[in-house]
Backbone as a printed PyTorch tensor [residue, N CA C, xyz], in Angstrom:
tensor([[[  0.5220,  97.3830, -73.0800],
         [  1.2390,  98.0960, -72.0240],
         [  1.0100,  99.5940, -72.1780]],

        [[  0.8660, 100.4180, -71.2110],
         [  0.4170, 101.6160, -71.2190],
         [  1.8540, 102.2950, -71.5580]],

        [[  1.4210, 103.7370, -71.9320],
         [  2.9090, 104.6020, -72.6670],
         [  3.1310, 105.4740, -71.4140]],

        [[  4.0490, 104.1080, -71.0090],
         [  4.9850, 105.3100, -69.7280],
         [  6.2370, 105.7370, -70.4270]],

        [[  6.6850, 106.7610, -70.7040],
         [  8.7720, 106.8870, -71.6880],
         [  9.3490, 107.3750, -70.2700]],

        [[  8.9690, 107.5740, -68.6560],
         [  9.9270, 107.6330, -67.8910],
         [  9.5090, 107.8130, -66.6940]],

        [[ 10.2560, 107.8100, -65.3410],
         [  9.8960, 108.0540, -64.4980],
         [ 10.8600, 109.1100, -63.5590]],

        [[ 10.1230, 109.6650, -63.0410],
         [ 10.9580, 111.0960, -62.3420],
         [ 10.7980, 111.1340, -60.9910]],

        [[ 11.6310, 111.2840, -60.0310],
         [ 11.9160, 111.2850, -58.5910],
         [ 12.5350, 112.7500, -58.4110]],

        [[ 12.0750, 113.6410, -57.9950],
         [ 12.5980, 115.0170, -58.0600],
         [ 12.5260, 115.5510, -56.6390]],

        [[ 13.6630, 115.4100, -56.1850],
         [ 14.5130, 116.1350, -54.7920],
         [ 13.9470, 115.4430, -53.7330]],

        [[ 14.1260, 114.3340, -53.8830],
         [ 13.7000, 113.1950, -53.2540],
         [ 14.1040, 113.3980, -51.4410]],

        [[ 13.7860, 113.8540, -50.4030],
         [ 14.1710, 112.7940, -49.2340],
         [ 13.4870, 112.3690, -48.3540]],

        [[ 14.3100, 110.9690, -47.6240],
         [ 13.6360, 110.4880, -46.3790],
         [ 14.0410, 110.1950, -45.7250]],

        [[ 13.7050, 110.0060, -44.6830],
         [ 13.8290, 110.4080, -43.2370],
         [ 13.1290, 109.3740, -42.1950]],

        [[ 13.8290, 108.4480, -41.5170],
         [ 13.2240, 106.9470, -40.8720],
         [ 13.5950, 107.6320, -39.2400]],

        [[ 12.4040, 107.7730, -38.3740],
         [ 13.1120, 108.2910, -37.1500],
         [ 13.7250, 109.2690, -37.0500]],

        [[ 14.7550, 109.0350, -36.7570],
         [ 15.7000, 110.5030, -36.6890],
         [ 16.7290, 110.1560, -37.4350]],

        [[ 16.9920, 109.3240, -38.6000],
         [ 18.3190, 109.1500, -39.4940],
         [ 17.5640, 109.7840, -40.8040]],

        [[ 18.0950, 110.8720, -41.5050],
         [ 17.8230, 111.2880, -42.5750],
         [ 18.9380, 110.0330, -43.2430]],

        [[ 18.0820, 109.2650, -44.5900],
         [ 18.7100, 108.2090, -45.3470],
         [ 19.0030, 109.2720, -46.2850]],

        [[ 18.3060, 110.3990, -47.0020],
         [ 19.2130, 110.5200, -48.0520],
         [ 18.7230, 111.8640, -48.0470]],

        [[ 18.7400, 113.1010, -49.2130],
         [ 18.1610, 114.1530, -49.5640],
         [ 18.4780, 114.5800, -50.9950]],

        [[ 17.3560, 115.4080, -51.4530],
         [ 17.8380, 116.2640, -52.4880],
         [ 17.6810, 115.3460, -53.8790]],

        [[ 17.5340, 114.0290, -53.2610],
         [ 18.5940, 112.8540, -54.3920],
         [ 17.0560, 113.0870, -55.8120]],

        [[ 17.5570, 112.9820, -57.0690],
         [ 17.0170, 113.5000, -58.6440],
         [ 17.2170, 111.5680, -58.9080]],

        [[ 15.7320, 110.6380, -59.5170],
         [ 16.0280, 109.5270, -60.0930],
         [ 15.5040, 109.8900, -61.0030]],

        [[ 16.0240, 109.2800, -62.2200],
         [ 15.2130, 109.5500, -64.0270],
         [ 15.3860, 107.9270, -64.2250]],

        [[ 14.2470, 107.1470, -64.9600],
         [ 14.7390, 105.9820, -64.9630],
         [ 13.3060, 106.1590, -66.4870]],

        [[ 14.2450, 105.5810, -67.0920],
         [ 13.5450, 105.6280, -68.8920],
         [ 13.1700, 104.5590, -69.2840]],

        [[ 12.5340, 104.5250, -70.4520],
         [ 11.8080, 102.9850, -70.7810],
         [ 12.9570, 102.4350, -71.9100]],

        [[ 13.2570, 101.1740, -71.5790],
         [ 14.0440, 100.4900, -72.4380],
         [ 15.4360, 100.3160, -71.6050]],

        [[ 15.5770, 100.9350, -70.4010],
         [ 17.2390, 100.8890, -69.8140],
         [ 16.8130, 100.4710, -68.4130]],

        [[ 17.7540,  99.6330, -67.8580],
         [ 17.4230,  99.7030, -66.1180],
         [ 18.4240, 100.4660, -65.4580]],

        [[ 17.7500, 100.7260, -64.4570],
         [ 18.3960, 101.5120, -63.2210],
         [ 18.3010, 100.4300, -61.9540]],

        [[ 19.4790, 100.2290, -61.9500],
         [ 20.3410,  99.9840, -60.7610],
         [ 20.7370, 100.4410, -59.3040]],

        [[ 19.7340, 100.4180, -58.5320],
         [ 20.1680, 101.1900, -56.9530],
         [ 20.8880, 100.2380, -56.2190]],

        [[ 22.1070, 100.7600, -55.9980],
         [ 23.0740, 100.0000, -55.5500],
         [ 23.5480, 100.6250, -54.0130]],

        [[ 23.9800, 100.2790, -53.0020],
         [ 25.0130, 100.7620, -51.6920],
         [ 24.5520,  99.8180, -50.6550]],

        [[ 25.1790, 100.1230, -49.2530],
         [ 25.4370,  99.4310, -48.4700],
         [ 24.0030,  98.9340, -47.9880]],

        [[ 23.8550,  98.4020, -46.8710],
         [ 22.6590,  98.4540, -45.8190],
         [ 22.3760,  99.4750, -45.3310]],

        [[ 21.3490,  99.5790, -45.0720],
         [ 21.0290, 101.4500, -44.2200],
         [ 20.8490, 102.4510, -45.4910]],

        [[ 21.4750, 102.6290, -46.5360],
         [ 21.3660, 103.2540, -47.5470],
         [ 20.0210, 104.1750, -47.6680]],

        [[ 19.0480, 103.2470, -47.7090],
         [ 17.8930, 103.5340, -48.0070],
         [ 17.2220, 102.9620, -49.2130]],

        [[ 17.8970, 101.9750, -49.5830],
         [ 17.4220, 101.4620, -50.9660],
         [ 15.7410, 100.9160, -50.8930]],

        [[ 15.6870, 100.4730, -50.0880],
         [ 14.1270,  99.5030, -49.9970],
         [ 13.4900, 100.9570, -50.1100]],

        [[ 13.3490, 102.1120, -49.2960],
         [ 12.4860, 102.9930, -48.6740],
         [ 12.5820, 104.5480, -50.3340]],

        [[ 13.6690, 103.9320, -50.7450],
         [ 13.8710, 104.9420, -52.4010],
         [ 12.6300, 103.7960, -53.3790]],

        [[ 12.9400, 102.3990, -53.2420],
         [ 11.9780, 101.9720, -53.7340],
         [ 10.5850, 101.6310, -53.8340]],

        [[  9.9980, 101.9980, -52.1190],
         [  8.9050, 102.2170, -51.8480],
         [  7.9940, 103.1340, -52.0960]],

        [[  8.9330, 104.9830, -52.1320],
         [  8.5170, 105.9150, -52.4360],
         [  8.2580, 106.0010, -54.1510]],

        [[  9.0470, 105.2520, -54.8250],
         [  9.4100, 105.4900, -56.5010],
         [  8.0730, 104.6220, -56.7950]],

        [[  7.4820, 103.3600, -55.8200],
         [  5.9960, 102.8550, -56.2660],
         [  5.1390, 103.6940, -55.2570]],

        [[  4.9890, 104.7320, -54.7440],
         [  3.8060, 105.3700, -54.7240],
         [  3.4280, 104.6020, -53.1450]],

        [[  4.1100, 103.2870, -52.4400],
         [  3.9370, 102.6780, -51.0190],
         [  4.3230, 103.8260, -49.9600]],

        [[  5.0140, 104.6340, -49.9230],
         [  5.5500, 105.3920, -48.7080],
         [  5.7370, 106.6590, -49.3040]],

        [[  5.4920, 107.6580, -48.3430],
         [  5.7570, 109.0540, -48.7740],
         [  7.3530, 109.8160, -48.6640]],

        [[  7.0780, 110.0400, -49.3130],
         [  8.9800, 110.9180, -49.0240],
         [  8.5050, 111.8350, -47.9310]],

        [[  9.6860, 112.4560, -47.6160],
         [  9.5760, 113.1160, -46.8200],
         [  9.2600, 114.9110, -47.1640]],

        [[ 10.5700, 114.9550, -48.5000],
         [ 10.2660, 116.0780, -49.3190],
         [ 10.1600, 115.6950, -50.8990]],

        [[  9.6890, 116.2510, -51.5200],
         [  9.9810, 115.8770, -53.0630],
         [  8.7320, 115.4920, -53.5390]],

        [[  8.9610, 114.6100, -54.9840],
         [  7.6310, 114.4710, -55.5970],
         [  8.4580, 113.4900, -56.9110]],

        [[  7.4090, 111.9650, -57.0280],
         [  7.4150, 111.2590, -58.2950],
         [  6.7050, 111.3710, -59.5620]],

        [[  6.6130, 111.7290, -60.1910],
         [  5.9480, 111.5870, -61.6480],
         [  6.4720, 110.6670, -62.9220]],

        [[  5.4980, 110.3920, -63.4690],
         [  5.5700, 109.3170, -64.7300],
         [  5.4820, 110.4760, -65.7310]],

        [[  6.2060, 110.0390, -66.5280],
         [  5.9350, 110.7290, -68.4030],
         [  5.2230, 110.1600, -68.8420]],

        [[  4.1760, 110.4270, -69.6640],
         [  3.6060, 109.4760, -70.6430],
         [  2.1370, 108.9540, -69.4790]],

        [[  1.9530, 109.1330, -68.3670],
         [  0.9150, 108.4870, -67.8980],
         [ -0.2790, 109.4040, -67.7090]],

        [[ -1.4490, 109.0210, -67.5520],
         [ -2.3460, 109.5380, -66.7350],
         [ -3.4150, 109.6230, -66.0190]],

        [[ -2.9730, 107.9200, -65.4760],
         [ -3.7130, 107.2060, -64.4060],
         [ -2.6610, 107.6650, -62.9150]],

        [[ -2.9820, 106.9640, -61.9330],
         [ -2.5290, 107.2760, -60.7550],
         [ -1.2340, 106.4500, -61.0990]],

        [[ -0.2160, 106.6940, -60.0710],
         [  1.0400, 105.8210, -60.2790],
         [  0.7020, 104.6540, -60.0000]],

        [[  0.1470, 104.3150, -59.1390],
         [  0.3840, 102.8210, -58.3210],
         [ -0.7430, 101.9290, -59.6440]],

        [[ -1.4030, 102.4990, -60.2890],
         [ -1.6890, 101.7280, -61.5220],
         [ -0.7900, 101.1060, -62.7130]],

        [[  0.2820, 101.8050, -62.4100],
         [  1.4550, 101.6620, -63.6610],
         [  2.5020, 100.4480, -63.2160]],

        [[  2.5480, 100.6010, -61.8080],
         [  3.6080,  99.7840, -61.5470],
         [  3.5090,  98.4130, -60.6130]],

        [[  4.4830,  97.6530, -60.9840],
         [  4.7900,  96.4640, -60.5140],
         [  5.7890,  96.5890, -59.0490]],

        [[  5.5650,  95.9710, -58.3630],
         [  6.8530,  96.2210, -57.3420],
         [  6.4750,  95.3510, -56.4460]],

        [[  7.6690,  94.1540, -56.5480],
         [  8.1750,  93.0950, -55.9020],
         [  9.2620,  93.5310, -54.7760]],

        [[  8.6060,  93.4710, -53.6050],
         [  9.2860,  93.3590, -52.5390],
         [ 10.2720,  92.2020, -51.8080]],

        [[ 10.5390,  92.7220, -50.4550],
         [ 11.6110,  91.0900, -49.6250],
         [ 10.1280,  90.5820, -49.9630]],

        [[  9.3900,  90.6720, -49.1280],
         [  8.3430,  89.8230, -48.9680],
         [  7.7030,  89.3070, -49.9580]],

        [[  7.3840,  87.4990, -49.8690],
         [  6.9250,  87.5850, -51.5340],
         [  5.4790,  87.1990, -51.8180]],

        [[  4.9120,  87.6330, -50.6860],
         [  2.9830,  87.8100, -50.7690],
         [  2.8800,  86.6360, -51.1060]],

        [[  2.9700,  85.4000, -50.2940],
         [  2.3780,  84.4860, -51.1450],
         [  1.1120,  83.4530, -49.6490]],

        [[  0.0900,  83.5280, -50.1250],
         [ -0.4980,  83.0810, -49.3360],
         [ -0.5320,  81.3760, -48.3250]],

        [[  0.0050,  80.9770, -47.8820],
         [  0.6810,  79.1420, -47.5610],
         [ -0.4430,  78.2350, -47.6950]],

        [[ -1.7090,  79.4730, -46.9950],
         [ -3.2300,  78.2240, -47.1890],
         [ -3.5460,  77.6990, -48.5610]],

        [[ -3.5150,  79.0770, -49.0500],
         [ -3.7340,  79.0120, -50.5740],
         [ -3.1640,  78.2780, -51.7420]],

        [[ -3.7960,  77.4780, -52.9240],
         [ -2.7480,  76.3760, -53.1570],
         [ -1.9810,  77.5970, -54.4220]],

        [[ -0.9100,  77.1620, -55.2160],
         [ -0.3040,  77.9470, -56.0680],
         [ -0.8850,  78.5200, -57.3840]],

        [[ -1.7980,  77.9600, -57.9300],
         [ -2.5720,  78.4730, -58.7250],
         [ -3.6750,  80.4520, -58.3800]],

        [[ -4.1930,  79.4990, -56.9880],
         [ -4.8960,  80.4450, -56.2940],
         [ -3.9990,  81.3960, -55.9220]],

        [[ -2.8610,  81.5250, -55.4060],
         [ -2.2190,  82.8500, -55.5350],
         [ -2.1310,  83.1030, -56.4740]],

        [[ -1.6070,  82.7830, -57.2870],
         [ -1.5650,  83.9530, -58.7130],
         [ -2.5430,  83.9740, -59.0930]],

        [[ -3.9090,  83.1920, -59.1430],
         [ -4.8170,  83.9010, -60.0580],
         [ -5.5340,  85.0980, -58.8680]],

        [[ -5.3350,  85.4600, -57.5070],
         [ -5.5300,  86.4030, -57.0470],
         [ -5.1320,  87.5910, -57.2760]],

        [[ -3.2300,  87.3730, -57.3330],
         [ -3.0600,  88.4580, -57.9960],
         [ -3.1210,  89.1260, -59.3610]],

        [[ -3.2170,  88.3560, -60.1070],
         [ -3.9300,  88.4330, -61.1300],
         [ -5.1040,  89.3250, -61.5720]],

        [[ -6.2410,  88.7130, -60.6380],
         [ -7.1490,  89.6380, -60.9500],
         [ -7.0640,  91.1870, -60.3040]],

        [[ -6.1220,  91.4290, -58.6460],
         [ -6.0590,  92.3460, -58.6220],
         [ -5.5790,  93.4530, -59.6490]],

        [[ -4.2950,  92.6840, -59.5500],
         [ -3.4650,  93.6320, -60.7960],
         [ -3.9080,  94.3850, -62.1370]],

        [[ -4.5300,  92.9830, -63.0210],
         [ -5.1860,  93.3490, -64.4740],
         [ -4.7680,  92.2610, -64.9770]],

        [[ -5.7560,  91.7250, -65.5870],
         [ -5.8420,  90.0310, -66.2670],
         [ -5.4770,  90.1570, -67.4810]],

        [[ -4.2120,  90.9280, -67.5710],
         [ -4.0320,  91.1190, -69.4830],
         [ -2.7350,  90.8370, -69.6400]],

        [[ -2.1990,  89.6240, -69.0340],
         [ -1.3000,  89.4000, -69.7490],
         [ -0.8410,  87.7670, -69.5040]],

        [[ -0.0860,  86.9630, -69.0480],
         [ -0.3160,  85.5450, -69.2910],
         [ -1.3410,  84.7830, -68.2930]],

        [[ -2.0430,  83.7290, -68.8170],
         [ -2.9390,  83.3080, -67.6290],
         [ -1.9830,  82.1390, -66.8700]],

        [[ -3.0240,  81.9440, -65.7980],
         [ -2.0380,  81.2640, -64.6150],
         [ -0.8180,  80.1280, -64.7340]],

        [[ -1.7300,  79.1550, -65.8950],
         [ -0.8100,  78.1750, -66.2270],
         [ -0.0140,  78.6820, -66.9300]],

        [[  0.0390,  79.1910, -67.8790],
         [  1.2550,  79.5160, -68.8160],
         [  2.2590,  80.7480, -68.1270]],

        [[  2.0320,  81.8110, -67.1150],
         [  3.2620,  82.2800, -65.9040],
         [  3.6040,  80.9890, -65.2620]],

        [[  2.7690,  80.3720, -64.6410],
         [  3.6830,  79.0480, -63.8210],
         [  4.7400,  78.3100, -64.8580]],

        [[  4.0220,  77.8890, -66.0430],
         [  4.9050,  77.1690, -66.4170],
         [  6.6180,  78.1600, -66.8980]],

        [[  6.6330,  79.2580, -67.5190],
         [  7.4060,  80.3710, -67.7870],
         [  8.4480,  80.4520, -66.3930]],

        [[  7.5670,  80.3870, -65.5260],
         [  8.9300,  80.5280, -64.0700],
         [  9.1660,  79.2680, -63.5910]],

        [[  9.0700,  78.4170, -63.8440],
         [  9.1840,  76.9140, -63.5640],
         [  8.4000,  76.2540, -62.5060]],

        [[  7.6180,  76.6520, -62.6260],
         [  6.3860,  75.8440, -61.4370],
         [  5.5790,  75.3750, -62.2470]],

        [[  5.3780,  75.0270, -63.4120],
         [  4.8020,  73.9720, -64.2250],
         [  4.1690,  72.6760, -63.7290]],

        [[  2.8800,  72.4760, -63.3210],
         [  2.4190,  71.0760, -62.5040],
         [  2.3600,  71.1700, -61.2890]],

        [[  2.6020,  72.4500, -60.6960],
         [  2.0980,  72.5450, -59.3040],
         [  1.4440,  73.9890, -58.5870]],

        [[  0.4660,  73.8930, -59.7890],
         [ -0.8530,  75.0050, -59.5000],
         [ -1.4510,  74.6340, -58.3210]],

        [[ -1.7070,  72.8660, -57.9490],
         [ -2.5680,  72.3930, -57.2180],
         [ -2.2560,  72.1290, -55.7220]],

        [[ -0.9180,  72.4040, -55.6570],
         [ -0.0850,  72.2430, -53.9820],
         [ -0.3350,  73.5520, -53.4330]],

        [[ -0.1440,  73.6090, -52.3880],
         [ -0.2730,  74.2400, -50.9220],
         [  0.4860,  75.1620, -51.4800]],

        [[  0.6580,  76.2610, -51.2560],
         [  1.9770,  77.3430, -51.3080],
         [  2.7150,  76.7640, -49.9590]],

        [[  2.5120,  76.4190, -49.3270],
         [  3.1800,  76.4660, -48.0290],
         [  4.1990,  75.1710, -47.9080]],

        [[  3.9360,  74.3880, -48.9790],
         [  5.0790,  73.4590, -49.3510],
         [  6.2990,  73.6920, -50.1010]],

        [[  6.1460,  75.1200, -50.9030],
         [  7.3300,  75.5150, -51.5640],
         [  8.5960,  76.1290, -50.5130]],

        [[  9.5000,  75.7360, -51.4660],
         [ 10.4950,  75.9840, -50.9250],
         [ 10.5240,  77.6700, -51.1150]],

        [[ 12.1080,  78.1900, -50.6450],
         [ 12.0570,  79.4450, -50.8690],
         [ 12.5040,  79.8020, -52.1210]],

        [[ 13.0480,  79.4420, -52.9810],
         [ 13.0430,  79.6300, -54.3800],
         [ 11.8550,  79.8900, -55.4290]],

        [[ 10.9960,  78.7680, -54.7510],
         [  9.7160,  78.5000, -55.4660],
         [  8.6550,  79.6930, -55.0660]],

        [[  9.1320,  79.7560, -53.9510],
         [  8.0570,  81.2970, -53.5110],
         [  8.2620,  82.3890, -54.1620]],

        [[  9.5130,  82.5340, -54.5170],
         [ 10.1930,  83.5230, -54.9320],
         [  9.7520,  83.7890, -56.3100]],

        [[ 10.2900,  82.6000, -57.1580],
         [  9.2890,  82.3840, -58.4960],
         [  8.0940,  82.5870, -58.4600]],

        [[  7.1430,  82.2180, -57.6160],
         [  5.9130,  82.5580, -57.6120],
         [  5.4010,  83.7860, -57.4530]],

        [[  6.4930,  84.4060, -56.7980],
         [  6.3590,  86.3750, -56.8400],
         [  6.5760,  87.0960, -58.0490]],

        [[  7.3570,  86.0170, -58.7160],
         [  7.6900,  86.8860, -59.7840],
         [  6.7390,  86.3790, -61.1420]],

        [[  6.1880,  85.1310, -60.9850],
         [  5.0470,  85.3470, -62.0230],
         [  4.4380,  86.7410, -61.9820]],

        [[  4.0420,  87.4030, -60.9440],
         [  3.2020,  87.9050, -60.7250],
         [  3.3880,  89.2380, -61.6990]],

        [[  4.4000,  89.5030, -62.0560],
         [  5.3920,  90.3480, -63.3730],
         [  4.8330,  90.0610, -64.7550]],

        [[  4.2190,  88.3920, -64.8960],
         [  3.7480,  88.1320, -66.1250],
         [  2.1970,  88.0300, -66.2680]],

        [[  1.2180,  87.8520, -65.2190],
         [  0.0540,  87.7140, -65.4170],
         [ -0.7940,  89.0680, -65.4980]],

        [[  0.0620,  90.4330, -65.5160],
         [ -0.4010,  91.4750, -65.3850],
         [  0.6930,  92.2330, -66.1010]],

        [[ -0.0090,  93.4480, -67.2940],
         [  1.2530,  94.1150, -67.6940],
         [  1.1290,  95.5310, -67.1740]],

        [[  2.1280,  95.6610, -67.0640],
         [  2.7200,  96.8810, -65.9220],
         [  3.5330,  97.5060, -66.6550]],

        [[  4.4320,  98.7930, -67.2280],
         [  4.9230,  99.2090, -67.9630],
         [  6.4500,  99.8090, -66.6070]],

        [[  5.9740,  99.6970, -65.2970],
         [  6.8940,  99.7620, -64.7340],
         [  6.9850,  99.1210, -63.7310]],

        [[  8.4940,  98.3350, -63.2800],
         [  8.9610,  96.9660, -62.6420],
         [  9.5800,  98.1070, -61.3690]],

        [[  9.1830,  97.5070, -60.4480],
         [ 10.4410,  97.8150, -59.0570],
         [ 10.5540,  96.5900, -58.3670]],

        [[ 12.1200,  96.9140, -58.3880],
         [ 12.0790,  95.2630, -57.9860],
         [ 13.3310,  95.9370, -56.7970]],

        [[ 12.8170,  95.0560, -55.6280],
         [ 13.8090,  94.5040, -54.1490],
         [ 14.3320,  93.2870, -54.4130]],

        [[ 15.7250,  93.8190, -54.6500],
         [ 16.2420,  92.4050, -54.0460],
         [ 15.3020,  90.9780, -55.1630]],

        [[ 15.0440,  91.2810, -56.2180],
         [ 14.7170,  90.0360, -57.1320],
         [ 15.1790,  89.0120, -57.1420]],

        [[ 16.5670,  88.8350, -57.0530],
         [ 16.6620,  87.3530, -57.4290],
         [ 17.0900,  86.6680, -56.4190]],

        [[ 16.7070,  87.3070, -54.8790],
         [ 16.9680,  86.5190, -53.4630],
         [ 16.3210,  85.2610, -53.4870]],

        [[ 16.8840,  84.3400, -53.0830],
         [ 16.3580,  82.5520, -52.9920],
         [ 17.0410,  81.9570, -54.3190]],

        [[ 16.9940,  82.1860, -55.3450],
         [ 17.0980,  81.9830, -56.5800],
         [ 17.9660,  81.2660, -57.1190]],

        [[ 17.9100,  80.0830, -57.6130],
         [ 19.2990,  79.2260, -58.1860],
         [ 19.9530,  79.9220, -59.7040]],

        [[ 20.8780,  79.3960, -59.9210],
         [ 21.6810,  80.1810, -61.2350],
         [ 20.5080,  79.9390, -62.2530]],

        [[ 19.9440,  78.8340, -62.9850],
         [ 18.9650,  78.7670, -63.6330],
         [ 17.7170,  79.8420, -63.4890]],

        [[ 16.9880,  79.9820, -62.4610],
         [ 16.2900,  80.6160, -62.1390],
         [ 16.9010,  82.2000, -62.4180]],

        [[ 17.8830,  82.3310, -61.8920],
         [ 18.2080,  83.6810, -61.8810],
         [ 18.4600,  84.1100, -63.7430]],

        [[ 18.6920,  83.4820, -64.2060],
         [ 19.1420,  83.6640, -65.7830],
         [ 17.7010,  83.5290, -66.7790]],

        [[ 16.8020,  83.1400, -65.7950],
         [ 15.3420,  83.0500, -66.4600],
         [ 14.5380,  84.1820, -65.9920]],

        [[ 14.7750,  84.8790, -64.9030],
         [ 14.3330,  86.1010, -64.4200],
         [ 15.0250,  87.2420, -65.3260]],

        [[ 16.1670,  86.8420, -65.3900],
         [ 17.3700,  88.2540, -66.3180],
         [ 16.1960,  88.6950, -67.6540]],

        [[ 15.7240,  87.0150, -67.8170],
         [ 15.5240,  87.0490, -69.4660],
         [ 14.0480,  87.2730, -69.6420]],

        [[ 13.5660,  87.8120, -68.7180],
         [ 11.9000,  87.9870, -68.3100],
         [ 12.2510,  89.9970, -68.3210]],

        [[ 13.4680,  90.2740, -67.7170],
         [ 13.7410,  92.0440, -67.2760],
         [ 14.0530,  92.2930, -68.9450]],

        [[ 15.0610,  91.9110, -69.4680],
         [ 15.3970,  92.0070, -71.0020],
         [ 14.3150,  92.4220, -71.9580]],

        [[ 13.1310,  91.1800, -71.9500],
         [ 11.9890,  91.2910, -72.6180],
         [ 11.3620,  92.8310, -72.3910]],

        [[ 10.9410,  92.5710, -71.1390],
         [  9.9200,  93.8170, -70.8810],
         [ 10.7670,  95.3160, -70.5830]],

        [[ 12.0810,  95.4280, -70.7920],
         [ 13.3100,  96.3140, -71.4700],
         [ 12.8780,  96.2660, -73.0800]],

        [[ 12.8470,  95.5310, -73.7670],
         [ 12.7100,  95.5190, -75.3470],
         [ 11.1100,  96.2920, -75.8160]],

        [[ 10.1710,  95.2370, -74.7310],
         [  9.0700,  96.4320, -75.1350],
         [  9.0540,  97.6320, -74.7390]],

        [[  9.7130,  98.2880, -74.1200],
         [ 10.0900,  99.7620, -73.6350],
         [  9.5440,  99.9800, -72.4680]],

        [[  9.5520,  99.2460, -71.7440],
         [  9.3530,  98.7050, -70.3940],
         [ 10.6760,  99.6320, -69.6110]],

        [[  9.9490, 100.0200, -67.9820],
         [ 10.9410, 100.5890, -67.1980],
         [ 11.2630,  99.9370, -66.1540]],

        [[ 12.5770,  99.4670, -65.4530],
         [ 12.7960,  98.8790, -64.8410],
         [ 13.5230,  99.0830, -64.0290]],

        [[ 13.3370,  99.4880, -62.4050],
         [ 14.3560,  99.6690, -61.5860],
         [ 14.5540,  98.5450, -60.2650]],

        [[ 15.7790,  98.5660, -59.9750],
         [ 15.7910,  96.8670, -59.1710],
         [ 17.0810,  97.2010, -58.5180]],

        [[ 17.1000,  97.2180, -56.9680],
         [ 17.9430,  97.3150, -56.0010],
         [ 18.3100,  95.6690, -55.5070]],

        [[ 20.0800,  96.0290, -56.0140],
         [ 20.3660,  94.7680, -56.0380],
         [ 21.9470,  94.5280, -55.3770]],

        [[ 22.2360,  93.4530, -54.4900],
         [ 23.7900,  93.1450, -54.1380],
         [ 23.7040,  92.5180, -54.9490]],

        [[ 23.5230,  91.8090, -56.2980],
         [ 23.8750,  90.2790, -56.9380],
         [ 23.3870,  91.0020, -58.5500]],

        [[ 24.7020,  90.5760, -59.1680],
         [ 24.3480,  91.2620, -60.8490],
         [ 23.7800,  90.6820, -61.4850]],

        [[ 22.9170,  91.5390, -61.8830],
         [ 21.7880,  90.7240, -63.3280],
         [ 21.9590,  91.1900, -64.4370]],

        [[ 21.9930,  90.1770, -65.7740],
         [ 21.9030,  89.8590, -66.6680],
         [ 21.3630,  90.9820, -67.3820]],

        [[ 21.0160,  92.6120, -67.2080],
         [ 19.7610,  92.9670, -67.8040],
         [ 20.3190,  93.8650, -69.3270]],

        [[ 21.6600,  93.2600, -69.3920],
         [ 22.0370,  94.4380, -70.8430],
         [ 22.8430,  95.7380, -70.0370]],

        [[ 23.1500,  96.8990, -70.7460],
         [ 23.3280,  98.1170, -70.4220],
         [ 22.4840,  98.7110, -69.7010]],

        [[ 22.8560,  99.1140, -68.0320],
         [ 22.0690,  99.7130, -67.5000],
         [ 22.6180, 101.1760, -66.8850]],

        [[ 22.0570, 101.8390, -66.6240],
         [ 21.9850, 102.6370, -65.3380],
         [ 22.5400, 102.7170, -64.0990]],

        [[ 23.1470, 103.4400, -63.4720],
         [ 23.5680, 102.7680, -61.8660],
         [ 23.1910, 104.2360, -61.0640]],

        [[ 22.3420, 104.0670, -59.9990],
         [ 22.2820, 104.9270, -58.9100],
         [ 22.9750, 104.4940, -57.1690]],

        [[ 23.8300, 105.1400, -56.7930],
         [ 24.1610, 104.5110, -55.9970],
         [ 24.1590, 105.5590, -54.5630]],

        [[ 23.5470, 105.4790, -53.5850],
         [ 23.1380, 105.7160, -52.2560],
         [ 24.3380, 105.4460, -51.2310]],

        [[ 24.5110, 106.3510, -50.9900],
         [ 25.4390, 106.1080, -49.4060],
         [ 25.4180, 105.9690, -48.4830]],

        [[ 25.8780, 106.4010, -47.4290],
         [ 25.4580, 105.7520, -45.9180],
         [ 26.1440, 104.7970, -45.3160]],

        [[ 26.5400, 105.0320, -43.5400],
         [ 27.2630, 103.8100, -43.7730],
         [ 26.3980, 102.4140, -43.0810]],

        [[ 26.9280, 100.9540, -43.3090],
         [ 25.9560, 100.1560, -43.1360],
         [ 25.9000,  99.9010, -41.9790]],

        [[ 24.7950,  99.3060, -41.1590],
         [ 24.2910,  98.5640, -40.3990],
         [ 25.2450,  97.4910, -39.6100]]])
């Protein structure tokens, strides 16, 4: 895993149309602790997490990594609503796609499937999984590539209690290797002592 020790969001704002979501706003999010973006709908949480992976531009401000000195969008992981998963494609073949995009250095296909519980069904359709299973299958995508920083939407949407307590224990790990992790969430996870950033606005 590459030596990221933090990530910096400095006077962050944006601006959708004509609703300024936020301004000014300072994120520090360190390796070994998660940060928590928490508030209503409308907030701006997805669009703080788009800009913090390098997907969308702020409007004013500027992100930087400590410790890096490749481009950002090399460093990081970031699991969206959407969970990229191709339906033609059978389940193996998605992940070993993303896979190779990402960087092939860290579990190979069978052993992430089996880790998120899709164990024995590399060879089905994606388009037969349910939405749980898709979901899992997004989130292999966390283990077949190491990334030193996680953004996560909304992670454990679809997700049964099992599942969700096997994802906690996947954020924990890559927290222990000094891993950075930020994850906008209505539903509490498991991840230890974290961080909380919380966005205002009123909702939708």
């Amino acid at each position: 895993m590459a030596a990221v020790s933090a990530l910096f969001g400095e006077k962050l704002a944006c601006r959708r149309g004509y609703k300024l979501l936020f301004e000014g706003l300072d994120v520090t999010a360190r390796g070994g602790r998660a940060l928590l973006v928490v508030g209503p709908n409308g907030a701006g949480k997805s669009s703080l997490l788009r800009i913090l992976s390098g997907l969308m531009a702020a409007t004013d401000g500027a992100v930087r990594l400590d410790g890096a000195g490749a481009a950002l969008a090399e460093h990081i992981h970031y699991l969206g609503h959407e969970d990229a998963v191709k339906g033609a494609l059978t389940v193996a073949a998605n992940l070993g796609f993303w896979r190779q995009v990402l960087g092939p250095d860290g579990l190979d296909v069978e052993e992430a499937l089996e880790e998120v519980g899709l164990g024995g069904l590399g060879r089905l359709r994606a388009q037969v999984l349910s939405a749980g299973q898709k979901r899992r299958l997004a989130i292999a995508r966390l283990l077949v590539s190491r990334r030193p920083v996680w953004v996560l939407d909304e992670p454990t949407t679809a997700l049964d209690v099992k599942a969700q307590a096997r994802f906690a224990a996947f954020g924990r790990a890559h927290l222990a290797a000094g891993g950075i992790l930020i994850a906008a969430t209505h539903a509490p996870i498991d991840l230890g002592d974290a961080d909380e950033l919380r966005l205002g606005g009123a909702a939708r």
